[in-house]
N, C-alpha and C positions, 0 to 999 in steps of 0.2 A: 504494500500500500504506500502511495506517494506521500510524502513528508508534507505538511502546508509550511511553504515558509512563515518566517518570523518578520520579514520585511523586503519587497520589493521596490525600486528604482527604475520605471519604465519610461526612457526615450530623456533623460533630466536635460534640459536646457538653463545657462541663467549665467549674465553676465552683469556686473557694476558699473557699467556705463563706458566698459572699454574693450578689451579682449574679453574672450569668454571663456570665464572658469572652469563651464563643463558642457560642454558640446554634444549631446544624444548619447548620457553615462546610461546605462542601464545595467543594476546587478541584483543581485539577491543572498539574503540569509535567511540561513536555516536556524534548525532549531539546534541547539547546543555550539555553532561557530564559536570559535574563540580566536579571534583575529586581532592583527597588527593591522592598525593605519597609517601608514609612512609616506613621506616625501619632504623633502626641501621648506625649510621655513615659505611661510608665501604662497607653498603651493596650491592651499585650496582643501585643507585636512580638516581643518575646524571647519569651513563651511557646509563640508560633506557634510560634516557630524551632525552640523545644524540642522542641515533638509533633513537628513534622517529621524530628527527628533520632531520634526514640523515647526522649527521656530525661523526657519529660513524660506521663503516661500519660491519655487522654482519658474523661471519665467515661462516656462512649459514644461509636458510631462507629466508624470502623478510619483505618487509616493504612497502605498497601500502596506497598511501595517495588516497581517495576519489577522483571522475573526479571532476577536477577544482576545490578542496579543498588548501586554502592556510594554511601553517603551518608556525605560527612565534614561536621565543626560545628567551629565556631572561636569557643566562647565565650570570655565578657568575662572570666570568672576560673578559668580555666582550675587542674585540679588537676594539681599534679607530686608527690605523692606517692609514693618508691618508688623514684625517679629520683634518683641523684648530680648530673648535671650538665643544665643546658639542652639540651646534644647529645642525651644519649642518651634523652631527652623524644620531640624532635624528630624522630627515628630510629628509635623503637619501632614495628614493623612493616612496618620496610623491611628489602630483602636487603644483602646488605655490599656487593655493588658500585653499591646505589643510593646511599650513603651521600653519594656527590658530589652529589644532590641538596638536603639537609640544608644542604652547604656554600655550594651555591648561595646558597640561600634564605637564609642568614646574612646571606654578604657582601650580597646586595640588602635587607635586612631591619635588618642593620646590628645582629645579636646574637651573642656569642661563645659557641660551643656548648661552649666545655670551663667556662665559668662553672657554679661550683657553686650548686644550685638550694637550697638555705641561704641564699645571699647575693644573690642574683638580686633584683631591683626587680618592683614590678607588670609595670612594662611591657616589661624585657625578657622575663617571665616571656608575655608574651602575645606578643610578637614569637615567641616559641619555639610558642608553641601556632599561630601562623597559619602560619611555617614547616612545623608538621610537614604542614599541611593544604595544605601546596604543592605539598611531596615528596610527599604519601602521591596525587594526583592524583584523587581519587576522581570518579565522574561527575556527582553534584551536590555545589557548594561550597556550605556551608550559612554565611554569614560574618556576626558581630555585634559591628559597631564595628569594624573591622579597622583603621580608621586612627587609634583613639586611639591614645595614645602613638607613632605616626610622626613622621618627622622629612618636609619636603617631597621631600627625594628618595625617601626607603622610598616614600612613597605613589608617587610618580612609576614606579617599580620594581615595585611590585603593581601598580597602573595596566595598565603593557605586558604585566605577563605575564597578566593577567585578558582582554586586547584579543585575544592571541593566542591563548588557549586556547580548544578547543573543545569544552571539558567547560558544564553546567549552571551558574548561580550565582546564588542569591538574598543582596542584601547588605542591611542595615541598618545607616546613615551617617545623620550630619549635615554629612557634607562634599557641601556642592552640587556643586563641581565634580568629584568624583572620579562618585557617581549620574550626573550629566550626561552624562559621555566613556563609560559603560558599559553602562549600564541601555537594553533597549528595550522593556520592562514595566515594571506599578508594580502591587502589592499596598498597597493603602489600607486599615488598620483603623482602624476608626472605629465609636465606642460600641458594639461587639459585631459589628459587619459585617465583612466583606470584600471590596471592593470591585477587582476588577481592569480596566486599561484596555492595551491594546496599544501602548503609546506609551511611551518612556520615560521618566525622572525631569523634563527637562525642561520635559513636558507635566501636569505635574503640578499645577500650584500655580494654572494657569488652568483642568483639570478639577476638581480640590475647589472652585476659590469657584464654578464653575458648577453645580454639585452643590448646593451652601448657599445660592445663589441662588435653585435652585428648589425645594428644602425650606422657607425662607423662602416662599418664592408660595404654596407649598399652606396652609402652615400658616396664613397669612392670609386664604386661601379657607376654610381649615376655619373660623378661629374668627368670622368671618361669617355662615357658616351657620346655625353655633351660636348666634350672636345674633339671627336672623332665626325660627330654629323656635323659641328660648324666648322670643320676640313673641309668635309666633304661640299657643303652651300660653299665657301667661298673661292672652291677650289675650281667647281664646275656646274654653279647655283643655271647662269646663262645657257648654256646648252643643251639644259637637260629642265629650263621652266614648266612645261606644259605637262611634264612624262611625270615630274616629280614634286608637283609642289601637296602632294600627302606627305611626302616627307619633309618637306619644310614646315609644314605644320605639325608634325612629330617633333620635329625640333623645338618648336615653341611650345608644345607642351611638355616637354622636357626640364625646360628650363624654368615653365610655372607649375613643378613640382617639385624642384629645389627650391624655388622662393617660399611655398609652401610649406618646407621643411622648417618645425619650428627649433632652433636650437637649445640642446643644456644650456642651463643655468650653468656658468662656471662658482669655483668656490670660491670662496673669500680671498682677496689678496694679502693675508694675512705674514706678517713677518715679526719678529723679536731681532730687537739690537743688544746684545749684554753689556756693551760700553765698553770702557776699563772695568777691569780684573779689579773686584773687590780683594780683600785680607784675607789670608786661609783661611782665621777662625773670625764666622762673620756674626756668633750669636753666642752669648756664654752666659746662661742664666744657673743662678748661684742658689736653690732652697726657696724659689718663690712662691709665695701663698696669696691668696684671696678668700675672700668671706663678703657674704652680703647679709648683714644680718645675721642672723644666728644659722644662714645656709654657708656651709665649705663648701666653697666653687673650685679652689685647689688645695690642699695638703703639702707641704714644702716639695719643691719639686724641681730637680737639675738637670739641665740639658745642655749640650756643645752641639752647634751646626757649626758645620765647614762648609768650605765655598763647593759649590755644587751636589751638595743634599738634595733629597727630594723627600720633603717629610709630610704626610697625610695627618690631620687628627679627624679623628671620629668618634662617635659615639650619638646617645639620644643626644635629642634638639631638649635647651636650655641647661645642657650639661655644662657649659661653660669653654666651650671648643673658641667662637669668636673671643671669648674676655681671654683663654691665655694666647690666643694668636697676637691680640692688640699689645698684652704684655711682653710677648718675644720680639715683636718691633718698634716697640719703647713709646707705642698709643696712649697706654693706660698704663698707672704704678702700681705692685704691685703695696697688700702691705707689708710684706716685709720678702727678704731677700733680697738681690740685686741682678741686675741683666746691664752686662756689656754687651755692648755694639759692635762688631769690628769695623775696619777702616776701611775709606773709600765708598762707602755703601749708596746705591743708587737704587732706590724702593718704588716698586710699582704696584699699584693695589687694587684687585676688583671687589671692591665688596660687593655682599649679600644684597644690600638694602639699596643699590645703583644709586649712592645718594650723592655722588658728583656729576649725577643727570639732573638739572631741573627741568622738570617737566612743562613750564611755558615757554622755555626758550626753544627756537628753531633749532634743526640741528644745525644749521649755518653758523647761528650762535653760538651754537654749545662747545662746537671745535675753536671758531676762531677766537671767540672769548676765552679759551684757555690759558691764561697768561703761559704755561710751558709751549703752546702750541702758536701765540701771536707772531708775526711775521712784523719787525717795524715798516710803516707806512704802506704795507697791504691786506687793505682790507678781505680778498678775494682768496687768500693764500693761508698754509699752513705748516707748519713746520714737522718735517716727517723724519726723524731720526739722523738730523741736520741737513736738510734737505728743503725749500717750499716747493709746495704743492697747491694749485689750486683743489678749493675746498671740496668743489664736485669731483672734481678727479678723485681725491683720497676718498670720498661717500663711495664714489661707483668700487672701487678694489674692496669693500666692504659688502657690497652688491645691493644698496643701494640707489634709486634710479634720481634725474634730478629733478622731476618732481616734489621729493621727499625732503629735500634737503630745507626748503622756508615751510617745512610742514612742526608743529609743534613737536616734541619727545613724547606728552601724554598721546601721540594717535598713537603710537610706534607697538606692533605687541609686543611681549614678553623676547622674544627671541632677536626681536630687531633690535631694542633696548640695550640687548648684553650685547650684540656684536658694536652698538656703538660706546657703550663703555671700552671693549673691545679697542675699538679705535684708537681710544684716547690713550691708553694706556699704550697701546703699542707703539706709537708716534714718539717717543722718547727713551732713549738707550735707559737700560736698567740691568741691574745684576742681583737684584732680588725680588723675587716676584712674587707674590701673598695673593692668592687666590680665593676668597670666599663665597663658596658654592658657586661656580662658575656654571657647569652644566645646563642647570636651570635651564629649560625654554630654549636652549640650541638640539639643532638639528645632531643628525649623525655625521654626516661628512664635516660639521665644522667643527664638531668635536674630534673625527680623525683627525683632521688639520692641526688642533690644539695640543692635540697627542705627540702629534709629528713632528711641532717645535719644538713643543719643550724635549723632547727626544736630543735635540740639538741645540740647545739652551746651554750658551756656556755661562750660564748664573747658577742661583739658587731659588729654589721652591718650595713654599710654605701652601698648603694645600686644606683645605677643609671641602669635604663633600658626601654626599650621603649617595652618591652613587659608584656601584660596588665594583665595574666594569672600568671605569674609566680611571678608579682607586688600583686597581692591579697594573691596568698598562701602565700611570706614572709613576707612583709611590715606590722610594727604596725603602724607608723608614715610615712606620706607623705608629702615632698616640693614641691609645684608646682613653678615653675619658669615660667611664662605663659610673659615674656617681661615684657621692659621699666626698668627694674632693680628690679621688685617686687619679691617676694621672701615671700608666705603665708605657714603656717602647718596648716597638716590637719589631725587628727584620722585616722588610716587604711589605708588600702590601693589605688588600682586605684579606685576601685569601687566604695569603701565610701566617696573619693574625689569627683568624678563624681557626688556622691548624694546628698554632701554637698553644692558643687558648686550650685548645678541646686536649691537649694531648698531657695525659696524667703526671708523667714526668716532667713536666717543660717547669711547673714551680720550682722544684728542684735542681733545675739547670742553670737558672738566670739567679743573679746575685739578690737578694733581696734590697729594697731599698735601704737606703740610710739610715740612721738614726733623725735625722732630718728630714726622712721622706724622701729624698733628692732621687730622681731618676737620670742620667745621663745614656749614653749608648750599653745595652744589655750587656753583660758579662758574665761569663761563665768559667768553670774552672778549666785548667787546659785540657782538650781529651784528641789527639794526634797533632798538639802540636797548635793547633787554628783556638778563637774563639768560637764563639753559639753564632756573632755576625759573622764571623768568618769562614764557618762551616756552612751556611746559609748559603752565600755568597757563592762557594762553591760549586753547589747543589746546583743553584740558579745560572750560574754561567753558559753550560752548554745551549740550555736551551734559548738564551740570550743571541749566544753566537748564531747560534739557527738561525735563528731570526733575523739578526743583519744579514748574515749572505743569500737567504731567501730574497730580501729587499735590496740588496745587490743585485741579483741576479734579473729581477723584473727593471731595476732602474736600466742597467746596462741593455735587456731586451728592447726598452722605448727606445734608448739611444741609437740603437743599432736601426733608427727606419733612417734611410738616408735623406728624406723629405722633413725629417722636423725641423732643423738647424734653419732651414728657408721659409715653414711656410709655418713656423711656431717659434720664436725666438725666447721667446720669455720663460716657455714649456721649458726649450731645450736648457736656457741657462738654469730652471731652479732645478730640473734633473741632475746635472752637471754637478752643481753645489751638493744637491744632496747625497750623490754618490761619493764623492769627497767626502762627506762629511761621516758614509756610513762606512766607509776604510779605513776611517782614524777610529773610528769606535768598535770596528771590528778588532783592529790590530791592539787597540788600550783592553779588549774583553780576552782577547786569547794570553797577553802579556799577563792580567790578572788571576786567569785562570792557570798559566804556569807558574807565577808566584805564589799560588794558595797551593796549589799540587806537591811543588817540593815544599812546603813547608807542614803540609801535612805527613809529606813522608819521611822528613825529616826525623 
């Protein structure tokens, strides 16, 4: 017997006054889907989700939800108008003896439902909206961003209860791993398409570049052709008018099928300068504590960064991850202990709260008002890592268009926001870079991208983030702030945290803290010679090296087309750079890994 679905999409048309979003989309879900909605900031993700939920109305087409199928939405900004408290947001439309649902979904969610919604933050205001969309169970979950503003375990906590449920749900993340553990479809939009594959988030990133792989092929079959028939018109168009002008009109619709071709988006033109070389030791905090009140936010706690760390803190939200970051870069004092600086230091900062965005100012403004970014006596210009720039020029390498640029920052979503934070940040040489919650609201390929610098970042990195994926590719060193004021390091990243924690021996390996509390880089007694970091270290190497000569091996494959170097110049030169740059990190991984080799068998 045939399934009814849970919602159809027949013939969708519907455009904002310019190009069109979605051109005759037509698709359907069933019952139980558990899909990924991906593509490109901009592309048209949230609007799907929209129509899908009926608060978008399509300029043609229908949109037919199943008989007696209910469809819940968990937008990004969710309205509580009307409502006293988060609870009774949360709660609106459920019976009183469901109300322990509500409560559920709190304590996992980790928002207080008698919080008055006056006072309510974004994100607990959206912890409430994805709450009520737990409780209210509907049969498709329509979810967008569900994990911003979570802490690792809320996600952990949606996580299981999405594993178990046996309702519908289409999500829209930039968390790899949460897509990964849940998704077994992917909805791909791309320049107006919609592209579905049975497989889920996983298989994603090896179906798109197979996809772009062989749009590439044709495209270079078509504009061949193109070159071959206007040989042939111009070579013997006159002689042969009468016999052949079908195929001069083959020609021209040849070539108004390449103008029809709509092009990728390319990525961000993103780049990091590191300046001058910071002091080897760029951070040396000595037993620092904090207390708010009668809450321990930290317990004495000592750490040494050297110049090119890459250190994560994690833990739940309002553990105090922002207050010791702000303390390790001399923000905030703490109350007692000390934090030296090292020399030279040149600090670049994303925070959480975009608060060096204000939101009236144009982005025009927002760059060239930069006093790091002012160009003297040009207005139009901006200073890009000693460099000016006209201002639209550096918007577009952000991607950008220039319309947007005398548009205020409050239009900008969530995602255009951080790349122009992004921006700014990046326009000026730095060798320390503090990241908080960066992920947030970006895409995946501009988070590859972010990955990929800082990969070649000859700085250092202070990291905060609640996503678990993007915490393994960068993270050498991990804080966990896990409550009460503790504050432990741990080798690697989420993962090898995870591994360290769970493994019964690992208390007994690493030195216990101080009498002070003080935690600095883990230590262990000696056992072949290495430390606990340095037996780590080991472990991890080979698979390291893999990985750059893998990325070797595909960079030098681009190089080798003989047509980049002419008809891509930009392409070819960050290639170029970046193979350089993954030979030296190959050659410093294998050096390291025979230094730790003989000295273990030493």
């Amino acid at each position: 017997m045939a399934r009814v679905p849970l919602l159809q999409l027949n013939e969708i048309s519907l455009t904002f006054g310019g190009d069109p979003v979605f051109e005759d989309l037509s698709l359907v879900v069933q019952p139980g889907d558990r899909v990924a909605l991906v593509g490109r900031n901009g592309s048209g993700k949230s609007t799907l989700m929209k129509v899908m939920a009926g608060l978008v109305e399509p300029d043609s087409g229908e949109v037919v939800p199943g008989p007696g199928v209910s469809v819940g939405y968990m937008e990004q900004d969710p309205d509580l108008s009307g409502f006293e408290t988060l609870g009774d947001f949360a709660a609106h439309g459920l019976e009183p003896s469901e109300m322990y649902l509500v409560e559920r979904a709190g304590e996992g969610l980790k928002f207080d439902p008698a919080r008055p919604v006056e006072t309510a933050s974004g994100g607990e205001r959206r912890r409430a909206a994805l709450a009520r969309l737990m409780a209210g169970s509907p049969d498709l979950m329509l979810l967008d961003e569900p994990t911003n503003h979570l802490d690792i375990e809320a996600i952990a906590w949606l996580e299981e209860e999405l594993k178990q449920s046996r309702k519908g749900y289409i999500i829209i993340s930039h968390d790899r791993a949460f897509l990964r553990a849940l998704t077994r479809a992917t909805l791909w939009v791309d320049r107006g398409a919609v592209r579905r594959q049975e497989k889920g988030f996983a298989d994603f990133e090896a179906w798109r570049d197979q996809v772009w792989a062989e749009e590439d092929s044709q495209r270079h079959k078509l504009n061949r052709k193109i070159k071959a028939e206007a040989r042939w018109a111009v070579e013997g168009i006159s002689a042969r008018r009468k016999r052949n002008q079908g195929r001069v009109r083959a020609l021209q619709d040849l070539r108004a099928e390449r103008s029809a071709q709509i092009n990728r988006q390319g990525t961000a033109a993103m780049a990091l300068d590191a300046g001058p070389k910071s002091g080897r030791k760029v951070i040396e905090a000595m037993g620092i504590s904090k207390t708010f009140g009668e809450k321990s936010i930290l317990k004495p706690f000592s750490l040494t960064v050297q110049r090119g760390d890459r250190i994560a803190l994690v833990g739940p939200n309002g553990v105090g991850k922002t207050t010791l970051l702000n303390m390790l870069i001399g923000r905030e004092a703490p109350d007692a202990g000390t934090v030296k600086l090292g020399t030279n230091l040149e600090l670049a900062l994303f925070d959480q709260a975009r608060a060096q965005l204000d939101p009236e100012m144009s982005l025009w403004d927002s760059l060239t008002g930069d006093p790091d970014m002012r160009v003297s006596g040009k207005a139009d210009q901006v200073m890009v890592r000693g460099t000016p720039k006209h201002v639209v020029g550096y918007l577009k390498e952000f991607l950008f268009d220039e319309a947007q640029a005398r548009a205020p920052v409050r239009a900008l979503s969530g995602g255009e926001k951080a790349r122009l934070l992004l921006a700014k940040i990046m326009a000026r040489p730095s060798n320390l870079l503090v990241l908080d919650e960066p992920t947030n609201d970006l895409d995946v390929e501009t988070l590859d991208l972010i990955q990929e610098l800082l990969g070649t970042y000859d700085g250092t990195v202070l990291l905060v983030s609640h996503d678990r994926d993007f915490l393994d590719r960068v993270a050498a060193t991990t804080i966990a702030m896990e409550g009460d004021g503790r504050a432990t390091v741990y080798a690697g990243g989420w993962s090898d945290y995870i591994r360290q924690r769970g493994q019964d021996d690992f208390a007994g390996s690493v030195t216990k803290q101080k009498s002070s509390g003080g935690a600095g880089r883990p230590k262990t007694a000696q056992t072949s010679g290495l430390s606990f970091t340095e037996k780590h270290r080991l472990d991890a190497l080979p698979a390291e090296i893999e990985r750059l000569e893998a990325e070797i091996a595909k960079l030098e494959e681009l190089l080798s087309d003989p047509g980049l170097f002419t008809d891509h110049p930009v392409k070819f030169q960050k290639a170029t750079d970046a193979l350089v740059a993954r030979h030296e990190l190959l050659s410093a991984a294998e050096e390291e890994w025979l230094a730790l080799e003989e000295k273990s068998s030493a």
